[in-house]
N, C-alpha and C positions, 0 to 999 in steps of 0.2 A: 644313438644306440650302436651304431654298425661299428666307429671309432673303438670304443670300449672291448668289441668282440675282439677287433683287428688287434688291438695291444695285448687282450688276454693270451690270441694265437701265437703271437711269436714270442711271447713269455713263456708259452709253454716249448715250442720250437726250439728255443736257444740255450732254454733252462737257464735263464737267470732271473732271479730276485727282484734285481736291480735294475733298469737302463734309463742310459743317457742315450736321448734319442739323437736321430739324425736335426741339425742345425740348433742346438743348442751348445751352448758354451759352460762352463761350470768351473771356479775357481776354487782351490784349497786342498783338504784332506778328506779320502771319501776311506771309510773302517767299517769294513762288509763283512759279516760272521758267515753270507752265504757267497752267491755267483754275483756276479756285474758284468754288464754288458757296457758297453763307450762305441756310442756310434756318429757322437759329436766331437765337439773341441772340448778336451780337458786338461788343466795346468794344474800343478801339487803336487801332490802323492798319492798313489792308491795302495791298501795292503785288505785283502782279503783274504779271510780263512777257506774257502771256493773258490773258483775258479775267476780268472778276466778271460772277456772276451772284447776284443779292440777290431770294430766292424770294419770292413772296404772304407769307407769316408771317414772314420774316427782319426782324428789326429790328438796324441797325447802328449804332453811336454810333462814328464813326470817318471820318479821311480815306483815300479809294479814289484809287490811281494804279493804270490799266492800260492795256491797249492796245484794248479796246472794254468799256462797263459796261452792262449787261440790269440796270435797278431795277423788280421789282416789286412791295419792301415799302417800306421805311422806313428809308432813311440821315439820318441826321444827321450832317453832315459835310460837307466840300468834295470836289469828283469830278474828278480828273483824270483824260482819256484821249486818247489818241494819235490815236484813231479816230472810234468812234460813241459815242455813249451814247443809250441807250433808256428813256425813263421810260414802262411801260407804264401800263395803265389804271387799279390800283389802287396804282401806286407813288409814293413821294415823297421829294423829295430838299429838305432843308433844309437849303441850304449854298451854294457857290458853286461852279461849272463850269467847266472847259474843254476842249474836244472840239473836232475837223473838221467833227462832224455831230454835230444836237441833236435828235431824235425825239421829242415828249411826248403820247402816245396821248387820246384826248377822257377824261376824270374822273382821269387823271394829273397831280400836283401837284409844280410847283418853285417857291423859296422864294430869292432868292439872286440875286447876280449871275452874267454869261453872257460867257466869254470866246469866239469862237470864231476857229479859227486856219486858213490853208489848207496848212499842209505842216508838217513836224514840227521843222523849223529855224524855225517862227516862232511853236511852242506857249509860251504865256505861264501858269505856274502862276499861277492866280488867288491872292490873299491870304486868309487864311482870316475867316468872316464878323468874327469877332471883334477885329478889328484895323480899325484906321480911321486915314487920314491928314490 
């Protein structure tokens, strides 16, 4: 019973919907109409109409579309979001961006190019790093 409580609490704590817990792995396409948390390993794509949250230990190998991104482990991948994106202090994004607002905390690391747009008629998906013109 106590399990149950502990999950309900930080679902309500983190406000997501969604989580991939710590030590779990999950491959493919995750299509989330609300929030998602990643606090494991996840490879694919994530696009969410809500927010990502990528915890301290989450490692992502995948491109992120949402409408705000909290990175506080390790994406690899390109970030799109509507809104903010946060790279906290121990996070890192190695990829490319584009956001309203770009937050990156002191010992927080990005990696990539940096789109940034002022309204969502004039958000520009960046190109992913691997493609060149």
């Amino acid at each position: 019973m106590a399990i149950f409580k502990r999950r309900t609490m930080l679902a309500q704590v983190a406000h997501a919907e969604t989580i991939v817990g710590l030590g779990v792995t999950l491959s493919g396409k995750i299509e989330a109409k609300n929030n998602i948390q990643i606090n494991g390993t996840f490879i694919g794509e994530i696009v969410a109409e809500g927010d990502v949250i990528v915890g301290e230990e989450a490692e992502v190998t995948a491109p992120i579309s949402a409408k705000n991104a909290t990175i506080a482990g390790i994406v690899n991948g390109d970030v799109n979001v509507v809104n903010e994106l946060d790279i906290l202090t121990k996070g890192k994004v190695f990829g490319n961006i584009s956001s309203k607002i770009l937050t990156i905390k002191p010992g927080g690391i990005f990696s990539g190019k940096s789109v940034m747009h002022a309204n969502i008629e004039d958000q520009k998906i960046v190109k992913p790093t691997y493609e060149t013109e």
